[in-house]
N, C-alpha and C positions, 0 to 999 in steps of 0.2 A: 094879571096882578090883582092883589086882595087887598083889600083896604081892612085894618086891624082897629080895633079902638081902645086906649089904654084906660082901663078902669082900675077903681077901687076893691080889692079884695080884702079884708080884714084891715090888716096896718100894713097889707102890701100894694103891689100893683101891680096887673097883670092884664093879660089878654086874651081873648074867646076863641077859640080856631073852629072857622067853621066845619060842617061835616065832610067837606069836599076836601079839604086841606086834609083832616085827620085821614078820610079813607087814603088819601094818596101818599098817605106817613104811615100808613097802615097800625095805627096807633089806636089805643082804648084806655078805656077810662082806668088808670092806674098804672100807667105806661111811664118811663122816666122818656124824655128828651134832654137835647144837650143844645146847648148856643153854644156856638166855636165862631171864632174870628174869621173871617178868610186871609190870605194872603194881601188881597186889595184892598183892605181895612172893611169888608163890607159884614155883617151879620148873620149865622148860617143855623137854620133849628134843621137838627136830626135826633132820627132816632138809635144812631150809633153811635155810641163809646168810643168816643177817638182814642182812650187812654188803652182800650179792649183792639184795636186796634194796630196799637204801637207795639201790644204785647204779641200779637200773630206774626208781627216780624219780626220780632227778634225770635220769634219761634221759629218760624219757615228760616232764614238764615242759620239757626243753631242746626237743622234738620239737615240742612244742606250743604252746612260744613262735615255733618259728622254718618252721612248718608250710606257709608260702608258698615262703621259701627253699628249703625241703628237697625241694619239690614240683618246683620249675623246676631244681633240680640234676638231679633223676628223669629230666628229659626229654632 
């Protein structure tokens, strides 16, 4: 566990991650992150698009509804 400290940024607030957290988020300087909720009310920084996520499955389900079609367009 990482102990975080919340400081002052401009008129915001915010927190330092160290270099150990970033390499393991494989994240750099100009990276977006996301906080998403968990299911157990807990907290969650990733570096993925949950939104970009939602959108791959309704992809893969449209592909795999229409996976004949999509096959003979291929050709």
């Amino acid at each position: 566990m990482t102990n975080l400290k919340v400081r002052q940024i401009g008129n915001s607030l915010g927190v330092v991650l160290p270099k150990e957290a970033l390499s393991r988020l494989n994240v750099a300087d100009g990276d977006v992150l996301y906080l998403t909720e968990a299911p157990d009310g807990s907290m969650r920084i990733t570096p993925f698009d949950p939104a970009f996520d939602a959108q791959m499955k309704a992809a893969r389900e449209g592909m795999s509804k229409y996976r004949n079609t999509l096959r003979e367009l291929a050709k």
